[in-house]
N, CA, C and O atoms as a MOPAC input file, in Angstrom:
PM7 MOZYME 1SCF
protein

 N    -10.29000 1     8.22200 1   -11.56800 1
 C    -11.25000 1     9.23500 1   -11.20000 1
 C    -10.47600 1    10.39700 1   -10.56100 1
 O    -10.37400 1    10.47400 1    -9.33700 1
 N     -9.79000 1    11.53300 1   -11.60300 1
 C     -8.95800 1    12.29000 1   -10.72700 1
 C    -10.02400 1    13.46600 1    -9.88800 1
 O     -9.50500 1    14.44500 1    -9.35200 1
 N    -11.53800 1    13.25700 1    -9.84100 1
 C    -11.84400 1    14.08400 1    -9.03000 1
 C    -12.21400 1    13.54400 1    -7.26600 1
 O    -12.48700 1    14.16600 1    -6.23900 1
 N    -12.06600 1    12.22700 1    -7.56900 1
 C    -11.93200 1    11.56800 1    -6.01400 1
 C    -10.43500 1    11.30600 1    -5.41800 1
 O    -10.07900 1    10.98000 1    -4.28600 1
 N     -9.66500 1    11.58200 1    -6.65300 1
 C     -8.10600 1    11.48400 1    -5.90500 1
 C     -8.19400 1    12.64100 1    -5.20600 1
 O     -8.23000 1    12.65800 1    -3.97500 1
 N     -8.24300 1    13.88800 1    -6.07900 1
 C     -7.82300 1    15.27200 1    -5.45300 1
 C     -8.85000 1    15.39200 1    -4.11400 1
 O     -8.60100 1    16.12500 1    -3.15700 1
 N     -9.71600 1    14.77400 1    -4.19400 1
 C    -10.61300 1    14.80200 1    -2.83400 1
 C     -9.61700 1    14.33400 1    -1.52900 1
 O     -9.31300 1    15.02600 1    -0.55600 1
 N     -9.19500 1    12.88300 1    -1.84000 1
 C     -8.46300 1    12.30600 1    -0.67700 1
 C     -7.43600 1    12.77200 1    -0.44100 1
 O     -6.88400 1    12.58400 1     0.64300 1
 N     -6.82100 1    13.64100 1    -1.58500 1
 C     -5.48900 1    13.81700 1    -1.51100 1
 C     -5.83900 1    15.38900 1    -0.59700 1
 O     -5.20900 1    15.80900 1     0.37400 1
 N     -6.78900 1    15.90400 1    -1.13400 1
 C     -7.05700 1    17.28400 1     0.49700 1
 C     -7.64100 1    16.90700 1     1.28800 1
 O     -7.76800 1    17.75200 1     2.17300 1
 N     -8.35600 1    15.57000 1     1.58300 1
 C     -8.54800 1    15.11400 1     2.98600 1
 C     -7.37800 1    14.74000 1     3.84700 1
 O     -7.19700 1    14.79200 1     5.06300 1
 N     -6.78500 1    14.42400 1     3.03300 1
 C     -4.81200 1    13.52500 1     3.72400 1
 C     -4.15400 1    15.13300 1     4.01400 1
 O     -3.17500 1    15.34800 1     4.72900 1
 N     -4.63600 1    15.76900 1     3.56500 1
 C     -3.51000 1    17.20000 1     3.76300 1
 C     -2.75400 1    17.19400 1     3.05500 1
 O     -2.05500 1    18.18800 1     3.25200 1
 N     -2.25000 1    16.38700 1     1.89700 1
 C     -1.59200 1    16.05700 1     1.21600 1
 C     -0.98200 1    17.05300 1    -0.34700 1
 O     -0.01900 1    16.93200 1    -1.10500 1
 N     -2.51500 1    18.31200 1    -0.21500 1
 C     -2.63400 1    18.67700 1    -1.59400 1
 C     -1.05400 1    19.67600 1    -1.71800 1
 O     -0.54400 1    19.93300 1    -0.62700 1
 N     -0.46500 1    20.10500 1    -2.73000 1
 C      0.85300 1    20.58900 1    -2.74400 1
 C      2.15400 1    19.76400 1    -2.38900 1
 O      3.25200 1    20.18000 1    -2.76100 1
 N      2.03800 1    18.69600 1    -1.73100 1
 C      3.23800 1    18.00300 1    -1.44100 1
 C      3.35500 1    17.62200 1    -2.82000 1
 O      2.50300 1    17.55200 1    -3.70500 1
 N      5.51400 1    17.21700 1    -2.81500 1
 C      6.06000 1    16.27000 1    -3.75300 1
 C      5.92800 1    15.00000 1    -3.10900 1
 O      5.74900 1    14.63000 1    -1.94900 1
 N      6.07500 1    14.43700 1    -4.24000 1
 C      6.61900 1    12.94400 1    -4.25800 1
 C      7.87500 1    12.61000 1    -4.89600 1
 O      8.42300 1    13.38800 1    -5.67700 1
 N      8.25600 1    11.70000 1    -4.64800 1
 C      9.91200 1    11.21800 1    -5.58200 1
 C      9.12000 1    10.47300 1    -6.21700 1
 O      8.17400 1    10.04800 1    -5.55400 1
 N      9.20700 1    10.02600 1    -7.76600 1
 C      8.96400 1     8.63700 1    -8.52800 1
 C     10.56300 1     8.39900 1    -9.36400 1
 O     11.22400 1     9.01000 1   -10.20400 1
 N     10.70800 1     6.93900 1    -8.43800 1
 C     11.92600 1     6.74200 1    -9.38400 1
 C     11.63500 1     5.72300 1   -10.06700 1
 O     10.63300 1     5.03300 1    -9.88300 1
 N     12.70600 1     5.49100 1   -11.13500 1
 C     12.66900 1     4.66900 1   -12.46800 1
 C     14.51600 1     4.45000 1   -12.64000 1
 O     15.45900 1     5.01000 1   -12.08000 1
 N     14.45500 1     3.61100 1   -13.44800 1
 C     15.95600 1     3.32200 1   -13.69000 1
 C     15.87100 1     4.56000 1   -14.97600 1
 O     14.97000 1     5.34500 1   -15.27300 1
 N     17.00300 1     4.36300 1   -15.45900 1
 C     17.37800 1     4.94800 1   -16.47800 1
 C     17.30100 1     4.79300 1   -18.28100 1
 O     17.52300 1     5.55700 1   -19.22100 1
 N     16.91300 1     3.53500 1   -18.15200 1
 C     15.97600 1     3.33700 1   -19.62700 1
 C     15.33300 1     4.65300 1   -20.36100 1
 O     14.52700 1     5.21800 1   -19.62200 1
 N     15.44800 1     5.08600 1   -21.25200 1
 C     14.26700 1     6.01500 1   -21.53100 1
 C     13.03700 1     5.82900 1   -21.08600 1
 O     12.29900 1     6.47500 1   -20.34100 1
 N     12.92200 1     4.62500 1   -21.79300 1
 C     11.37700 1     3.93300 1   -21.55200 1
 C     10.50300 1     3.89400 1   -20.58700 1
 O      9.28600 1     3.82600 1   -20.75800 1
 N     11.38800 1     3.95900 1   -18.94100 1
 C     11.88000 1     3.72900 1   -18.15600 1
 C     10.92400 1     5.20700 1   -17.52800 1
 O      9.99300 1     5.26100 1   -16.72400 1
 N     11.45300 1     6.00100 1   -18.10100 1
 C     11.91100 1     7.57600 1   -17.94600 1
 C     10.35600 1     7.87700 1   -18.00100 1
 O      9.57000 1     8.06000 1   -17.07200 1
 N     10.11600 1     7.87200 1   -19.58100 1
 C      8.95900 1     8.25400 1   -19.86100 1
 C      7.75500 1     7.52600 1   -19.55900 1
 O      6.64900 1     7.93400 1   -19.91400 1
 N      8.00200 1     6.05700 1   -18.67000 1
 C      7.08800 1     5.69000 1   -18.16200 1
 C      6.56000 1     6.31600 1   -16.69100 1
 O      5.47200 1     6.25900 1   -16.11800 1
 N      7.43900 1     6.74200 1   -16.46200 1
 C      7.35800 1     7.41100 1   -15.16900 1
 C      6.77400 1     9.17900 1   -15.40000 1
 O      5.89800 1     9.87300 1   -14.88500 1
 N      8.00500 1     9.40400 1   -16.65500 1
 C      7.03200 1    11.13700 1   -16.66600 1
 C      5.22600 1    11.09700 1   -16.66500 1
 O      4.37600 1    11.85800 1   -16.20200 1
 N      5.17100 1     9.84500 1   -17.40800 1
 C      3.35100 1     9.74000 1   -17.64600 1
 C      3.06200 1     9.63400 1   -16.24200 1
 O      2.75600 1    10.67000 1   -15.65200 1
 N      3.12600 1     8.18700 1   -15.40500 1
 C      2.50200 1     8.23000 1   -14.32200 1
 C      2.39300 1    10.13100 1   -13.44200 1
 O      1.40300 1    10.82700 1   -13.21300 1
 N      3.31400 1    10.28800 1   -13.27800 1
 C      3.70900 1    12.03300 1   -13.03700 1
 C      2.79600 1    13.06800 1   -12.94400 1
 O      2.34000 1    13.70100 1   -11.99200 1
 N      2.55100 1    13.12000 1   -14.70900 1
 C      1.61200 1    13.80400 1   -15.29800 1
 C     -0.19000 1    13.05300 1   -14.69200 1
 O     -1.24400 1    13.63900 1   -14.44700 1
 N      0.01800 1    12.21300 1   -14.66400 1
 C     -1.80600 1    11.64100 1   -14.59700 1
 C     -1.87700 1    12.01100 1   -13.09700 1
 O     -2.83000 1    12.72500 1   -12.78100 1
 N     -1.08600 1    11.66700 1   -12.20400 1
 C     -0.69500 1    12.07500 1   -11.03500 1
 C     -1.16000 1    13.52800 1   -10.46700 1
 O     -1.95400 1    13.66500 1    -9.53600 1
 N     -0.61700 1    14.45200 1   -11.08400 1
 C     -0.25500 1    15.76000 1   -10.98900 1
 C     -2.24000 1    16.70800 1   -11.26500 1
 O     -2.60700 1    17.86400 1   -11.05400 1
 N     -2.90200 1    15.61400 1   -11.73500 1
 C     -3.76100 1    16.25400 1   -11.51600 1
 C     -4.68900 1    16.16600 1   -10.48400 1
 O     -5.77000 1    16.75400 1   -10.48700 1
 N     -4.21200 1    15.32100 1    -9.45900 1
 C     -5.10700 1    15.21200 1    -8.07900 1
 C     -4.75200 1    16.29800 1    -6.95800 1
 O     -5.29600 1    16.31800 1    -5.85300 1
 N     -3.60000 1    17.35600 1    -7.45800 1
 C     -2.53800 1    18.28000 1    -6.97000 1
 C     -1.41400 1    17.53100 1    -5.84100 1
 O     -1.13200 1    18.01600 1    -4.74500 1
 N     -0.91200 1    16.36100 1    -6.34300 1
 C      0.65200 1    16.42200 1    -6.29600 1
 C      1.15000 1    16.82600 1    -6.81700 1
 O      0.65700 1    17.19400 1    -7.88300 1
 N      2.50800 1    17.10400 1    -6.54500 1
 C      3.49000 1    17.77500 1    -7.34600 1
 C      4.34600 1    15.84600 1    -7.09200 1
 O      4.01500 1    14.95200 1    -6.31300 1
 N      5.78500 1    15.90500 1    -8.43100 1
 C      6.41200 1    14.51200 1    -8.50900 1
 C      7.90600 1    15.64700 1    -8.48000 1
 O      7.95100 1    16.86400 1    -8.66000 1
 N      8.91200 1    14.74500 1    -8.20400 1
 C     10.29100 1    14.79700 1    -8.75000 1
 C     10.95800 1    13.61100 1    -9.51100 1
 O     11.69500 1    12.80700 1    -8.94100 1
 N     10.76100 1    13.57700 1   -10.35800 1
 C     11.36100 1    12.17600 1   -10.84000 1
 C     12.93100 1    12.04300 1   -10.57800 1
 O     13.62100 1    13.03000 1   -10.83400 1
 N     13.49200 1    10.98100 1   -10.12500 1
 C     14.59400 1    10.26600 1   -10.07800 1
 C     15.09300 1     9.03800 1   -10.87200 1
 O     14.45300 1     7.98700 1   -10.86100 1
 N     16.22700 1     9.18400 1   -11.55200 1
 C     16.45100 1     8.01500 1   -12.32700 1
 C     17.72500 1     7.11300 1   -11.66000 1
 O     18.64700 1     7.30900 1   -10.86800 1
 N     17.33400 1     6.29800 1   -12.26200 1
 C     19.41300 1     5.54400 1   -11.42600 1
 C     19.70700 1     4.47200 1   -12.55900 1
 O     18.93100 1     3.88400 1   -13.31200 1
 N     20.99100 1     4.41800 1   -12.43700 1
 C     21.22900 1     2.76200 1   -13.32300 1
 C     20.46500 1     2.03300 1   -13.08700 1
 O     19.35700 1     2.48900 1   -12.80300 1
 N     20.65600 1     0.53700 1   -13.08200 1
 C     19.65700 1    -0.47200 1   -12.71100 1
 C     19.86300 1    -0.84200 1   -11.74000 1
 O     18.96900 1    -0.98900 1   -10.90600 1
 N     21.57100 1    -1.22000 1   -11.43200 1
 C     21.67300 1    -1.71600 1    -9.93800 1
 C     21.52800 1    -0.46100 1    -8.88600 1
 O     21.44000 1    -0.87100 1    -7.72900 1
 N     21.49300 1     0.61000 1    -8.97700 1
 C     21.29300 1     0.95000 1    -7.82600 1
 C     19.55000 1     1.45800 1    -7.84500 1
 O     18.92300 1     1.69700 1    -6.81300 1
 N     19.12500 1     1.52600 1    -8.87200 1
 C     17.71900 1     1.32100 1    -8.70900 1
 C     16.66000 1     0.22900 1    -8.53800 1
 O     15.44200 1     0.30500 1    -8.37800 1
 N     17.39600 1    -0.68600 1    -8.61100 1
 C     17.12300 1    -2.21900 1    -8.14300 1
 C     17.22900 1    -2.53900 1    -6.44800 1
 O     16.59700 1    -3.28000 1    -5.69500 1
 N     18.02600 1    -1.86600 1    -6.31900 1
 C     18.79000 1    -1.89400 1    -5.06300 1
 C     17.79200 1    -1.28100 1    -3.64100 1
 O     17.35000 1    -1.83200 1    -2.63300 1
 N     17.73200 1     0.09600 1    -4.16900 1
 C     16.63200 1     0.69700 1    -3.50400 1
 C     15.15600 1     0.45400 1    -3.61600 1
 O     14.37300 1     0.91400 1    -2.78500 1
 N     14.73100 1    -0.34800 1    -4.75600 1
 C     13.50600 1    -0.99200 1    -4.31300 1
 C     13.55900 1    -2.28800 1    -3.66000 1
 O     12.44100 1    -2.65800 1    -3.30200 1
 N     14.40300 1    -3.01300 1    -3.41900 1
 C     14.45400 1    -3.83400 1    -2.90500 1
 C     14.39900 1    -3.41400 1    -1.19000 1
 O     13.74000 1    -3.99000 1    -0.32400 1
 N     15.15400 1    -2.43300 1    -1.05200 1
 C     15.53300 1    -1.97800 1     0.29100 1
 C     14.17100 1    -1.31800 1     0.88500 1
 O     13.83700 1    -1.22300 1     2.06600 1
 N     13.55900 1    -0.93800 1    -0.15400 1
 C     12.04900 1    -0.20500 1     0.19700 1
 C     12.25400 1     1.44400 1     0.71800 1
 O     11.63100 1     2.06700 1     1.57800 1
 N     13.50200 1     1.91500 1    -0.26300 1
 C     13.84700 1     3.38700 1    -0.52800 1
 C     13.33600 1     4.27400 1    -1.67700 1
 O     14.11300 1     4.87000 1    -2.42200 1
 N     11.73000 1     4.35000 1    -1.81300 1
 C     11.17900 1     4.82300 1    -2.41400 1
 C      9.73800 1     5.23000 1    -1.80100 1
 O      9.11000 1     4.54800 1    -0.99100 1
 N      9.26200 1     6.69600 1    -2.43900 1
 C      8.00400 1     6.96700 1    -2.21100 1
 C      7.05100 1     6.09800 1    -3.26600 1
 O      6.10500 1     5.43200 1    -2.84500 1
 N      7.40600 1     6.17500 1    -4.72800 1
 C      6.87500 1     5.73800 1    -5.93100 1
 C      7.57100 1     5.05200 1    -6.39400 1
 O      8.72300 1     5.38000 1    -6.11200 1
 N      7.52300 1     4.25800 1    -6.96300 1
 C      8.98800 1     3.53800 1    -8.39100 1
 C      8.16100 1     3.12600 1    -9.63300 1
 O      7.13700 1     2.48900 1    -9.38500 1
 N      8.45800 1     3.40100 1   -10.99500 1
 C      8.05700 1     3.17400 1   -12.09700 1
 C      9.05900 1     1.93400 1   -12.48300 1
 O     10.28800 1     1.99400 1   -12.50000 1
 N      8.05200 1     0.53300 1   -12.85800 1
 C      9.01600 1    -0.47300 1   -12.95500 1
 C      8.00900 1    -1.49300 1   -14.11100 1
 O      6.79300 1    -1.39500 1   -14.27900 1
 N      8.63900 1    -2.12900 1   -14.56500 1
 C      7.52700 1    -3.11300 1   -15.37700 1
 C      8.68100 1    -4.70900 1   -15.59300 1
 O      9.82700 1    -5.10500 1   -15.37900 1
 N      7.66500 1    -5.03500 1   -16.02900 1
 C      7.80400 1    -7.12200 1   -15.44100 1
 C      8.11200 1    -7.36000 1   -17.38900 1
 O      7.35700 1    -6.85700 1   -18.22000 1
 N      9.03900 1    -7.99600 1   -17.66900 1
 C      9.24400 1    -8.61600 1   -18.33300 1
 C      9.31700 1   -10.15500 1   -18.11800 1
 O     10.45900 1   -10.53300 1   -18.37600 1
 N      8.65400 1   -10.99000 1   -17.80600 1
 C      8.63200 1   -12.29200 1   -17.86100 1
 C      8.61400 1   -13.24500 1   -19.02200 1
 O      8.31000 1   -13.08000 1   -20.20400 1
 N      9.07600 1   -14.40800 1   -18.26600 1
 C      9.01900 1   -15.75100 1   -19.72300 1
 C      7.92900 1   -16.71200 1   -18.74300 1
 O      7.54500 1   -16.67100 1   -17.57400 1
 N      7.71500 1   -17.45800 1   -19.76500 1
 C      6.58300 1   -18.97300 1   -18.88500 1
 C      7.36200 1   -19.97500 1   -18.80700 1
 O      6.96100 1   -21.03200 1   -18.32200 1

Protein backbone atom coordinates (compact mmCIF):
# COMPACT_ATOMS: atom_id res chain seq x y z
CA UNK A 1 0.00 0.00 0.00
CA UNK A 2 2.47 2.73 -1.11
CA UNK A 3 -0.07 5.34 -0.05
CA UNK A 4 0.14 4.33 3.74
CA UNK A 5 3.94 3.92 3.48
CA UNK A 6 4.45 7.51 2.25
CA UNK A 7 2.03 8.45 5.09
CA UNK A 8 4.33 6.88 7.87
CA UNK A 9 7.23 7.60 6.17
CA UNK A 10 6.11 11.72 6.66
CA UNK A 11 4.88 10.95 9.98
CA UNK A 12 8.60 9.44 10.93
CA UNK A 13 10.06 12.65 9.26
CA UNK A 14 11.56 10.37 7.26
CA UNK A 15 10.27 11.67 3.73
CA UNK A 16 13.65 12.57 1.52
CA UNK A 17 16.07 10.54 3.55
CA UNK A 18 18.47 7.73 1.91
CA UNK A 19 18.80 4.46 2.81
CA UNK A 20 21.80 2.02 2.02
CA UNK A 21 20.34 -1.44 0.56
CA UNK A 22 23.07 -3.81 0.29
CA UNK A 23 23.29 -7.04 -1.68
CA UNK A 24 26.31 -9.09 -2.54
CA UNK A 25 27.41 -8.92 -5.89
CA UNK A 26 25.52 -11.55 -7.89
CA UNK A 27 23.70 -9.75 -10.56
CA UNK A 28 20.74 -11.35 -9.40
CA UNK A 29 21.69 -10.17 -6.31
CA UNK A 30 21.93 -6.61 -7.76
CA UNK A 31 18.78 -6.50 -9.46
CA UNK A 32 17.04 -7.93 -6.65
CA UNK A 33 17.79 -5.15 -4.72
CA UNK A 34 17.44 -2.38 -7.62
CA UNK A 35 13.60 -3.68 -7.52
CA UNK A 36 13.14 -3.58 -3.80
CA UNK A 37 14.68 0.27 -4.39
CA UNK A 38 12.38 1.14 -6.96
CA UNK A 39 9.00 -0.18 -5.06
CA UNK A 40 10.60 1.58 -2.15
CA UNK A 41 11.21 4.89 -3.72
CA UNK A 42 7.69 5.47 -4.04
CA UNK A 43 6.78 6.09 -0.37
CA UNK A 44 9.62 9.07 -0.95
CA UNK A 45 12.78 7.35 0.12
CA UNK A 46 15.51 7.85 -1.69
CA UNK A 47 18.09 4.13 -1.65
CA UNK A 48 21.91 3.90 -2.39
CA UNK A 49 22.56 0.56 -3.27
CA UNK A 50 25.78 -1.18 -2.11
CA UNK A 51 27.20 -4.33 -3.36
CA UNK A 52 30.14 -6.48 -1.81
CA UNK A 53 31.55 -9.97 -2.52
CA UNK A 54 29.93 -12.48 -0.43
CA UNK A 55 32.24 -12.65 2.38
CA UNK A 56 32.28 -9.33 3.19
CA UNK A 57 28.64 -9.00 2.61
CA UNK A 58 27.96 -11.91 4.68
CA UNK A 59 30.05 -10.50 7.14
CA UNK A 60 28.24 -7.29 7.66
CA UNK A 61 24.96 -8.85 7.98
CA UNK A 62 25.96 -10.92 10.35
CA UNK A 63 27.55 -8.02 12.33
CA UNK A 64 24.17 -6.11 11.85
CA UNK A 65 26.02 -3.35 9.48
CA UNK A 66 23.19 -2.57 7.45
CA UNK A 67 20.17 -0.23 7.05
CA UNK A 68 18.49 -2.77 4.35
CA UNK A 69 20.15 -6.00 2.85
CA UNK A 70 18.70 -7.78 -0.23
CA UNK A 71 19.37 -11.52 0.45
CA UNK A 72 17.44 -14.77 -0.45
CA UNK A 73 17.52 -18.45 1.17
CA UNK A 74 18.48 -21.14 -0.95
CA UNK A 75 17.77 -24.21 1.11
CA UNK A 76 17.74 -28.15 0.86
CA UNK A 77 15.29 -30.47 3.24
Amino acid sequence: DRERAARLIKDLGLTGKTLTIKSSNAPQAIDNAKVLAYQFSHSGLAFKLESYEWAKFYDDIKRGHFQLAAMRWVGTV
